[in-house]
C-alpha positions as CSV (number, residue, x, y, z in Angstrom):
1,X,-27.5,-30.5,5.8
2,X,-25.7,-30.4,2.6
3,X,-24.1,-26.8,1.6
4,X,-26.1,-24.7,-0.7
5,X,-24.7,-24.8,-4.5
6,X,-23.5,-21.4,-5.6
7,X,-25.9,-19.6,-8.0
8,X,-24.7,-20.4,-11.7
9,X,-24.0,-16.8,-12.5
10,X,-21.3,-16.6,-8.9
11,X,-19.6,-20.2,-10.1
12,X,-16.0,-19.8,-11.0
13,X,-15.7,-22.2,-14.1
14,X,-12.4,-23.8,-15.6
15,X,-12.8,-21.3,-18.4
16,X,-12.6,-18.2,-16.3
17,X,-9.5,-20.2,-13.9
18,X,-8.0,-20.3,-16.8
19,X,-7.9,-16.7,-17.8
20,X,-7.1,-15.4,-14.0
21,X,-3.9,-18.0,-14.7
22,X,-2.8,-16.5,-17.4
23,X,-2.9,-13.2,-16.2
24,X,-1.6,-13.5,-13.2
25,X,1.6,-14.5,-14.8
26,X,2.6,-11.2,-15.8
27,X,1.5,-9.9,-12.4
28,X,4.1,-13.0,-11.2
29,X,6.7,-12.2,-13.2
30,X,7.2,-8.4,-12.4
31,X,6.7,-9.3,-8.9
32,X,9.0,-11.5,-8.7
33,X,11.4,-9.8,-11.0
34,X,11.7,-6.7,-7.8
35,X,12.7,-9.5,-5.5
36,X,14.8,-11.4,-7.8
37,X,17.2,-8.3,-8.7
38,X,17.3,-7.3,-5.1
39,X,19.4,-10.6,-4.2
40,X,21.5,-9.6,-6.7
41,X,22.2,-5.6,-5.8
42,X,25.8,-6.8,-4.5
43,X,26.9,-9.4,-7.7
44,X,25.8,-6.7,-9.8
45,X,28.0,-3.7,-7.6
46,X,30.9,-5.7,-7.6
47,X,30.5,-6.2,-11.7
48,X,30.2,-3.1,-12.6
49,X,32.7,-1.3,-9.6
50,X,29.8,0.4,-8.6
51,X,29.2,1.8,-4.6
52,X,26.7,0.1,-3.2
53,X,25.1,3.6,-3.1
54,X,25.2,4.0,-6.7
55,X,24.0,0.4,-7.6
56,X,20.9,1.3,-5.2
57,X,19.7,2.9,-8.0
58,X,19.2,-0.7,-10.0
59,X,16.3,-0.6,-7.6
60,X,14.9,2.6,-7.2
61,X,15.1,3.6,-11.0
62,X,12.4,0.5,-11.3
63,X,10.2,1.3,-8.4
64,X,10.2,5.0,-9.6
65,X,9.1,3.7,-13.2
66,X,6.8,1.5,-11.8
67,X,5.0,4.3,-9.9
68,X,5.1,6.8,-13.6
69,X,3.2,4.1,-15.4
70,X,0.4,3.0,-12.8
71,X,-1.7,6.2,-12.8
72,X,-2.2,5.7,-17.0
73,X,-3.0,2.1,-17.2
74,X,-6.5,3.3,-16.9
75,X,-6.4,5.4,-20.0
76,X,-4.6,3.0,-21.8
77,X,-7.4,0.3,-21.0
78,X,-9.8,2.3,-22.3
79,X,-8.1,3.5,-25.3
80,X,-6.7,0.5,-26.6
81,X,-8.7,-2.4,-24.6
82,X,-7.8,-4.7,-21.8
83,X,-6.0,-7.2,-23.6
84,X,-4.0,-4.9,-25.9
85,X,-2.9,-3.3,-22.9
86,X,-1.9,-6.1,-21.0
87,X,-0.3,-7.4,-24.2
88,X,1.9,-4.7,-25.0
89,X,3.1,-4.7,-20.9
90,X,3.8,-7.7,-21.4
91,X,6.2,-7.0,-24.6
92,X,7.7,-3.5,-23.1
93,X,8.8,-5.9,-19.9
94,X,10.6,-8.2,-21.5
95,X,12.2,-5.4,-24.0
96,X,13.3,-4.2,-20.6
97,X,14.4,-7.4,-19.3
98,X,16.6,-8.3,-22.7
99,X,18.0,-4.7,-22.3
100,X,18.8,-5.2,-19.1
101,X,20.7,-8.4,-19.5
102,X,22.8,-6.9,-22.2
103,X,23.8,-3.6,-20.0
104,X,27.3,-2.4,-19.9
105,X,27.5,-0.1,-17.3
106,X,25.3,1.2,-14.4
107,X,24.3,4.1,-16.2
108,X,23.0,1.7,-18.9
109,X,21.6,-0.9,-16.5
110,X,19.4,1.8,-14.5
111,X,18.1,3.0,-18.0
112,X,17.4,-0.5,-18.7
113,X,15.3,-0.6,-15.6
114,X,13.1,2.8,-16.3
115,X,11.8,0.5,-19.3
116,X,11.4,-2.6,-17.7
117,X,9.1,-0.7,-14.8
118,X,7.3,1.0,-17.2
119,X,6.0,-2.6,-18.7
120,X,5.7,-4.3,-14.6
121,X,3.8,-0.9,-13.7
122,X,0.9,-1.6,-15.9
123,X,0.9,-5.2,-15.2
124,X,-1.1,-6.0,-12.3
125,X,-3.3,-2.9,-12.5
126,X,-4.3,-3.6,-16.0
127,X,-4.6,-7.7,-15.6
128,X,-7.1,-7.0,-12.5
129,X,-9.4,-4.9,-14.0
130,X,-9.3,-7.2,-16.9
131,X,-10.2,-10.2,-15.0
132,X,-12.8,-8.2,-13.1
133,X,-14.4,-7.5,-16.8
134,X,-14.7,-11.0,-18.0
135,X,-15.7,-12.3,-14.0
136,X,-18.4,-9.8,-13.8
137,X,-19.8,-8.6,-10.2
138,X,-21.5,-12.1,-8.8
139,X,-17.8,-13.3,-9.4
140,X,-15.4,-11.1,-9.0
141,X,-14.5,-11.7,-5.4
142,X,-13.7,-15.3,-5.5
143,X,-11.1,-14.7,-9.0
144,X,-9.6,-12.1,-7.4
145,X,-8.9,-13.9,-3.8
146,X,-7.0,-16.5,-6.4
147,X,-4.6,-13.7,-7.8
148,X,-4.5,-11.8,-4.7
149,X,-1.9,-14.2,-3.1
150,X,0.6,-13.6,-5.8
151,X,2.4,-9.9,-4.6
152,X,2.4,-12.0,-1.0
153,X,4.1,-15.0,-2.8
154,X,7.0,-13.0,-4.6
155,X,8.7,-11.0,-2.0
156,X,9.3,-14.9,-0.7
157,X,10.1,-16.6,-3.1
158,X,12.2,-13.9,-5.1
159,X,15.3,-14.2,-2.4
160,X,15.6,-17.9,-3.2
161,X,15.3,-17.6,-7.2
162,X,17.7,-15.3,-7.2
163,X,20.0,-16.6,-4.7
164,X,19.6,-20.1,-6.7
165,X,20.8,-18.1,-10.0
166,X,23.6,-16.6,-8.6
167,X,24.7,-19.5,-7.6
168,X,24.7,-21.5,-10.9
169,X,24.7,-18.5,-13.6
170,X,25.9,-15.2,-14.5
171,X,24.2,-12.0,-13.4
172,X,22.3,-11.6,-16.9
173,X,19.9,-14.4,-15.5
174,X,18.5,-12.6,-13.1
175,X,16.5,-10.9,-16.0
176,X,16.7,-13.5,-18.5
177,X,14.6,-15.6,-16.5
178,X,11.8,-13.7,-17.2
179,X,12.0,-14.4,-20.9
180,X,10.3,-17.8,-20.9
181,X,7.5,-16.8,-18.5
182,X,6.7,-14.2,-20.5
183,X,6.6,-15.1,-24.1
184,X,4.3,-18.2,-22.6
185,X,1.8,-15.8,-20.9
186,X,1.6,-13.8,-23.9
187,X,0.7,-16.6,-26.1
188,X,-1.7,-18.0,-23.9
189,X,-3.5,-14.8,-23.5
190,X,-3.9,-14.3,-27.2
191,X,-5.8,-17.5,-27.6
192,X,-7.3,-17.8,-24.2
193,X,-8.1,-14.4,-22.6
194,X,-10.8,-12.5,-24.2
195,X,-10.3,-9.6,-25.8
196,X,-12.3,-6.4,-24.0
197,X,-13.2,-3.7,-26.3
198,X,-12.1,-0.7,-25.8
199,X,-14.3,2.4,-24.1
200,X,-17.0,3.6,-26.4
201,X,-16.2,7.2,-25.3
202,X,-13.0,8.7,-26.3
203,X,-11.7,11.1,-23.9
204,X,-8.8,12.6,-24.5
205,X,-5.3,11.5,-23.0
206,X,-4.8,13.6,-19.7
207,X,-1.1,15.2,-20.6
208,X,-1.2,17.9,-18.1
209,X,-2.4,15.4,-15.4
210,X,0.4,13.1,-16.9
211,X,2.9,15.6,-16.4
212,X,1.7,16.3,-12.5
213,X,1.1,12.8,-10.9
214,X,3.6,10.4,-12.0
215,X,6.7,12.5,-12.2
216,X,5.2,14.1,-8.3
217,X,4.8,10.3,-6.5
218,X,8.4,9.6,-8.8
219,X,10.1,12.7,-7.3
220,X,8.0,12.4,-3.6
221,X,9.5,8.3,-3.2
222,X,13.0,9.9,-4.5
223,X,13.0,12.5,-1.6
224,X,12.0,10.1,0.8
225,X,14.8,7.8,-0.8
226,X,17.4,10.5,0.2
227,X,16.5,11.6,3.4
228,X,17.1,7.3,4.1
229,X,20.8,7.9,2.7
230,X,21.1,11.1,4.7
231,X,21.2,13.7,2.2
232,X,19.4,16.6,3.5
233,X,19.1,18.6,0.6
234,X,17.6,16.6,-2.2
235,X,15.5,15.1,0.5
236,X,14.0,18.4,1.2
237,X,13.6,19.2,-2.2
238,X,12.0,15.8,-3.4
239,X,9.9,15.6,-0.5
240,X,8.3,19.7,-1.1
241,X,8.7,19.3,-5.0
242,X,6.9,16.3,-5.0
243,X,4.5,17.2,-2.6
244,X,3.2,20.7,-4.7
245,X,3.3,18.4,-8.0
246,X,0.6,16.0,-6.2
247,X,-1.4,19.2,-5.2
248,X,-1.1,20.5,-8.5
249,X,-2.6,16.9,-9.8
250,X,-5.8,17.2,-7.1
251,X,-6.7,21.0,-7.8
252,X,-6.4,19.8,-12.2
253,X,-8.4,16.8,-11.2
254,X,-11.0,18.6,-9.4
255,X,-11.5,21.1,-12.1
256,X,-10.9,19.7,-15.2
257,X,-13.5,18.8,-17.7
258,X,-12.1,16.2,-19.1
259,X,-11.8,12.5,-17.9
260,X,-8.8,12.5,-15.4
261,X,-5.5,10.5,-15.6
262,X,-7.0,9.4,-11.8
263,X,-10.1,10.8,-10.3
264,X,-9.5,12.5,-7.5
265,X,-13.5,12.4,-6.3
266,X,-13.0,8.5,-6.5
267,X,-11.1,8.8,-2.9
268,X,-14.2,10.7,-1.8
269,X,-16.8,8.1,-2.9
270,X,-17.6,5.4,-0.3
271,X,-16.3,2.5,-0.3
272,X,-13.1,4.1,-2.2
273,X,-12.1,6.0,0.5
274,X,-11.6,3.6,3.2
275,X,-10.3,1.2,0.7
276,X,-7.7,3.6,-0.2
277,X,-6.4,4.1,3.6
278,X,-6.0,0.9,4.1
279,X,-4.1,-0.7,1.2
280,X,-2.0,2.9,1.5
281,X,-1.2,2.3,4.8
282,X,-0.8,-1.9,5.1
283,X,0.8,-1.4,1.5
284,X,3.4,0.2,3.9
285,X,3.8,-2.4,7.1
286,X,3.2,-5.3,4.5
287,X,6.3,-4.4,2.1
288,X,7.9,-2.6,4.7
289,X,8.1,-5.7,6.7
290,X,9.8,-7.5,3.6
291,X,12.8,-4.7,3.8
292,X,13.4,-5.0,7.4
293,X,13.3,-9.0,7.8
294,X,15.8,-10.2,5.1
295,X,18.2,-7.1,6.2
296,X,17.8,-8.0,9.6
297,X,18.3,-11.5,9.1
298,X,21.5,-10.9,7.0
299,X,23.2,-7.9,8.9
300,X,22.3,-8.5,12.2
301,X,22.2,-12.5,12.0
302,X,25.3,-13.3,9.3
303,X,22.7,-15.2,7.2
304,X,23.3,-15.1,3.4
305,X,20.4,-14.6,1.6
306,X,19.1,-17.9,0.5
307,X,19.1,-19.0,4.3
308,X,17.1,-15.4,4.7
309,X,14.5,-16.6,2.2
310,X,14.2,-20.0,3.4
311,X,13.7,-18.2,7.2
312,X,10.5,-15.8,5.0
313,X,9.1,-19.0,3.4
314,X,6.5,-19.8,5.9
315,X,5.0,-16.1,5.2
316,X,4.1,-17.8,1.3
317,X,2.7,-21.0,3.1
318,X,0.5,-18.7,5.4
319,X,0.0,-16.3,2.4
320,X,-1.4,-19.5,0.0
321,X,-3.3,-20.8,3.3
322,X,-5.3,-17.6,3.8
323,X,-5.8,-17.2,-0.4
324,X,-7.5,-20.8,-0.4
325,X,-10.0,-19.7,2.8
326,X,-10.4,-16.8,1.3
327,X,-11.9,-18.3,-2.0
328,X,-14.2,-20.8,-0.1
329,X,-15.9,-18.0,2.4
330,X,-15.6,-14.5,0.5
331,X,-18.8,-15.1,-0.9
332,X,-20.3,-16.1,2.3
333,X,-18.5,-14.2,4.6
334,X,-19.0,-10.1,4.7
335,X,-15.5,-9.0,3.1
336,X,-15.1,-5.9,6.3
337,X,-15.2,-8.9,8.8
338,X,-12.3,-10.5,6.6
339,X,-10.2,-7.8,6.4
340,X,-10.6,-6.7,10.1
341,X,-9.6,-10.4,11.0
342,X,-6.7,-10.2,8.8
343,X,-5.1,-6.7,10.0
344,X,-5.2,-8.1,13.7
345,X,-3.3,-11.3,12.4
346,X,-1.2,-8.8,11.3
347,X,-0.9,-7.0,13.9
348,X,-0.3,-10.7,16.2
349,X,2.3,-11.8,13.6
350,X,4.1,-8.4,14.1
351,X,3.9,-8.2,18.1
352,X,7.2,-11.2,18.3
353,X,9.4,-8.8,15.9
354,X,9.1,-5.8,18.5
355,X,11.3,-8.0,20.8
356,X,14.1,-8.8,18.2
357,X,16.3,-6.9,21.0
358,X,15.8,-9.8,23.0
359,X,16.3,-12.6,21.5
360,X,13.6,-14.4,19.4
361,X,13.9,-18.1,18.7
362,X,13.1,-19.1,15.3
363,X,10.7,-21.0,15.9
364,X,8.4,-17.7,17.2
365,X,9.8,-15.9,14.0
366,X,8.6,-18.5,11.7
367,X,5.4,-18.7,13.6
368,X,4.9,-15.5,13.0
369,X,5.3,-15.2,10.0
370,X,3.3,-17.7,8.4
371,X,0.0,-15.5,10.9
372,X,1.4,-12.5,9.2
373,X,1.1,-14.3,5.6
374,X,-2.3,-15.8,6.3
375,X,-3.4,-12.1,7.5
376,X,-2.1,-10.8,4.2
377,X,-4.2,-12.7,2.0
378,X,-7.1,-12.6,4.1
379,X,-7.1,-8.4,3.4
380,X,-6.3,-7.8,-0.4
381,X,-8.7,-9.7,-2.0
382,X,-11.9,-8.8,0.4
383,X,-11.0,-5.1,0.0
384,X,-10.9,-5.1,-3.6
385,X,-14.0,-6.8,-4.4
386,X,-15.9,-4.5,-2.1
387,X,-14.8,-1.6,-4.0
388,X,-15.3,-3.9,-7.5
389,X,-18.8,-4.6,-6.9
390,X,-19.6,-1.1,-6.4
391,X,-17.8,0.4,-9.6
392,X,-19.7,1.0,-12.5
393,X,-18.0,-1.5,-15.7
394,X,-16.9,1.9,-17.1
395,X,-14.6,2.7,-14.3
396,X,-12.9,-0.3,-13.3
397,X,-9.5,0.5,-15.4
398,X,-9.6,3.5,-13.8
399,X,-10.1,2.4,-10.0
400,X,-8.2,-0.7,-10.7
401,X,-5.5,1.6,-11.6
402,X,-5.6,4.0,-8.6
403,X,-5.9,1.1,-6.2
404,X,-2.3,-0.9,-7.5
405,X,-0.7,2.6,-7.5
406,X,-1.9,3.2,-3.5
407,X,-0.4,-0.3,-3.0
408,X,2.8,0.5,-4.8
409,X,3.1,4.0,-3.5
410,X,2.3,3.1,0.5
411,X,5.4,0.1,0.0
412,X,7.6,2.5,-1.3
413,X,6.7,5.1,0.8
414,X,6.7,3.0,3.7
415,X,9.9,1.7,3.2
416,X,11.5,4.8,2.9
417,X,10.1,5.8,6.4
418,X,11.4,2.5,7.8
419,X,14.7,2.8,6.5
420,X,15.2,6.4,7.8
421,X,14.0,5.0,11.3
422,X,15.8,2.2,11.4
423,X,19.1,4.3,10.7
424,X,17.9,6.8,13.6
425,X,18.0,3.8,15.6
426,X,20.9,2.1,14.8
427,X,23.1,5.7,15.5
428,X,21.1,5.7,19.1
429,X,21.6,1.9,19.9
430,X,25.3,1.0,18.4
431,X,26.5,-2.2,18.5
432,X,23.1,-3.3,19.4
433,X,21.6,-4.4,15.4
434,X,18.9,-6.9,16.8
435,X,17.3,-4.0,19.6
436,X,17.7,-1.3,16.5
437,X,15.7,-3.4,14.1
438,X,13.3,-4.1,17.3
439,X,12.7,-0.5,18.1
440,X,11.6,0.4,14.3
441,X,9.4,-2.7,14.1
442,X,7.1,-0.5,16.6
443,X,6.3,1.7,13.7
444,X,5.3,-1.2,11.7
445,X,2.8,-1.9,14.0
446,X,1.5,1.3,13.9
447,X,0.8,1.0,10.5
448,X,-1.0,-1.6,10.8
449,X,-3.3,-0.1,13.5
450,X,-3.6,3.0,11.0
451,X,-4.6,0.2,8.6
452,X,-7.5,-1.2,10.7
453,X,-9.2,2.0,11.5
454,X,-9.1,2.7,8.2
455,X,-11.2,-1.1,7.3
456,X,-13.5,-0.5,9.8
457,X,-15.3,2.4,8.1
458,X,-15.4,-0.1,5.1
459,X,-19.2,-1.2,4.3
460,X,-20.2,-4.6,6.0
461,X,-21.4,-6.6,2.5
462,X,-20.2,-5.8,-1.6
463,X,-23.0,-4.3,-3.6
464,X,-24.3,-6.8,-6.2
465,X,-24.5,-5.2,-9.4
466,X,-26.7,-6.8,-12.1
């Protein structure tokens, strides 16, 4: 029996590959650029005579940017169009990146950064729901499972780019490099992607919401930052300042009769709910994982860190492996039963790493990993075309934006957690670095148990809008 065509309105065309390339080149390159510079945190310490506690910053200054611009990509979409949007984060980016290459101290460089984020926030949020625009419903699913694979393919490949730089070129390449991928997305986008008008309604900008929920998830993931270096008292006031801010936002966003900057009744609305608990909470075993590994591999093992992203390669092999079944069954497949399978491929990949204490070969760790890779692709894609299919047109910058900010947030937030029980662990076990890293791996895979619960009350089939 030969396999049933595809209906012409669910066929993924060259045309429409084409755009979900393009776009997913920014989404690439400000992926990439987080992994890149994190290679790089000790080059750039020892440049500028920075500690390594004040060059942290490089990092965090980004992620904390990056988390500001999320919630507003939305509004932005809406206001200006799609492709405007994604045009001008494209432009602010590299702005950032040229800045950053020219910085003269670290005060300068972490600026620098604030405006680099500010362009990779609104990246993949605003490139999603752009594709999911021009795919429409019937196709959605199978363009997104393409571009899905790309945050899973950076945290890989990053260590070696960067590690490759640094060893032929000056620190300034590590955002330099972004220049050329950049300027050629752009101008393929302007005479490839099509341009979405804008939102017929104009609602006015949401400053007071504005004001609440970026600078509260900034100053929340800055608490949590602290409280991983040990410093009680701006942890405790980051943590409860940032917590009343995000309150602030829900009671605002609950009463306020104008459109807000993210709808809080969204979370309440099924499928957005369960969608939300579990990117939040994978968002934090998934890019948690990627803190622990190439610090584990480097500390506890004496790798440097292009043997530590050659050892994390095999999680971009199972990563592209999973993306390409994806594609072929999402439409046939119901997307719950592909993100169930994937969170207990997860959950299998992560099981080896709970034993670090005792000696894992590579061979297990590189097994592992590529199960863990292939998991990961097999949960993003599925999750966001359930929610997709069931979002009126009108609200996809809006829930597009909400979902890449639960992703970015759960990472960040996740990490923090890590890296505060990972230090607990390392004062209680001493000279013991592998059974330290082991022990905090445990939490991990509780996340990811969090993380299926939360898929499972995730509708069986996507809704097919006309």
């Amino acid at each position: 029996m030969t396999a049933k065509a595809a209906p012409p309105d669910e066929r993924v065309d060259g045309e429409l590959l084409r755009t979900a390339f393009i776009l997913v080149l920014g989404t690439f390159m400000a992926s990439l650029d987080t992994t890149i510079v994190s290679v790089g945190i000790d080059s750039l310490a020892e440049e500028f005579g920075a500690s390594v506690a004040g060059i942290q910053w490089v990092s965090t200054a980004y992620l904390l940017a990056v988390v500001a611009a999320v919630p507003a990509s939305g509004w932005l979409a809406d206001r200006f169009g799609g492709r405007r949007t994604w045009l001008a984060a494209v432009g602010v980016f590299l702005l950032g990146s040229v800045l950053c290459a020219s910085a003269w101290s670290v005060t300068s460089l972490v600026v620098f950064r604030v405006v680099q984020g500010l362009g990779g926030g609104l990246l993949p949020a605003t490139g999603q729901a752009l594709l999911a625009r021009v795919a429409g419903p019937a196709r959605t699913g199978r363009v997104i499972s393409v571009v899905a694979v790309v945050p899973l393919l950076s945290p890989v490949f990053g260590p070696l780019v960067g590690g490759s730089i640094l060893g032929v070129a000056p620190w300034p390449w590590l955002f330099l490099v972004n220049l050329p991928i950049g300027v050629a997305a752009a101008l393929l986008a302007r005479r490839h992607v099509p341009a979405v008008p804008p939102s017929t309604r104009r609602t006015a900008f949401d400053l007071r919401g504005a004001l609440l929920l970026p600078p509260g998830l900034a100053v929340l993931v800055y608490g949590l930052t602290e409280v991983a270096h040990d410093r009680t008292l701006p942890a405790v006031a980051g943590v409860s300042a940032g917590l009343a801010m995000l309150a602030g936002f829900t009671v605002h966003g609950l009463r306020t009769r104008r459109t807000p900057l993210v709808d809080p009744r969204l979370f309440a609305r099924p499928p957005f709910g369960a969608a939300a608990v579990t990117l939040l909470v994978l968002g934090a075993s998934v890019f948690g994982t990627m803190f622990l590994l190439p610090l584990y591999f480097q500390t506890g093992r004496g790798m440097t860190a292009w043997q530590a992203g050659l050892l994390l390669a095999p999680q971009g092999l199972g990563a592209a492996s999973g993306s390409v079944l994806v594609n072929r069954t999402i439409s046939r497949v119901a997307p719950r039963t592909l993100v169930v399978t994937g969170i207990v491929l997860i959950l299998a990949g992560t099981v080896p790493f709970t034993r670090l204490g005792h000696g894992v070969p590579d061979a297990v760790i590189v097994s592992a990993l590529a199960v863990r890779g292939f998991g990961m692709a097999m949960v993003g894609a599925p999750v966001m075309n359930i929610v997709y299919s069931r979002i009126e047109p009108g609200q996809l910058p809006s829930a597009s934006g909400a979902l890449n900010l639960l992703n970015t947030v759960g990472g960040s937030v996740g990490t923090a957690a890590l890296a505060v029980v990972l230090q607990n662990r390392l004062s209680a076990r001493g000279p013991d670095i592998s059974a330290a890293f082991g022990d905090t791996f445990w939490w991990v895979l509780g996340f990811c148990l969090l993380a299926a619960a939360g898929a499972t009350r995730l509708p069986r089939t996507e809704s097919r809008r006309s």
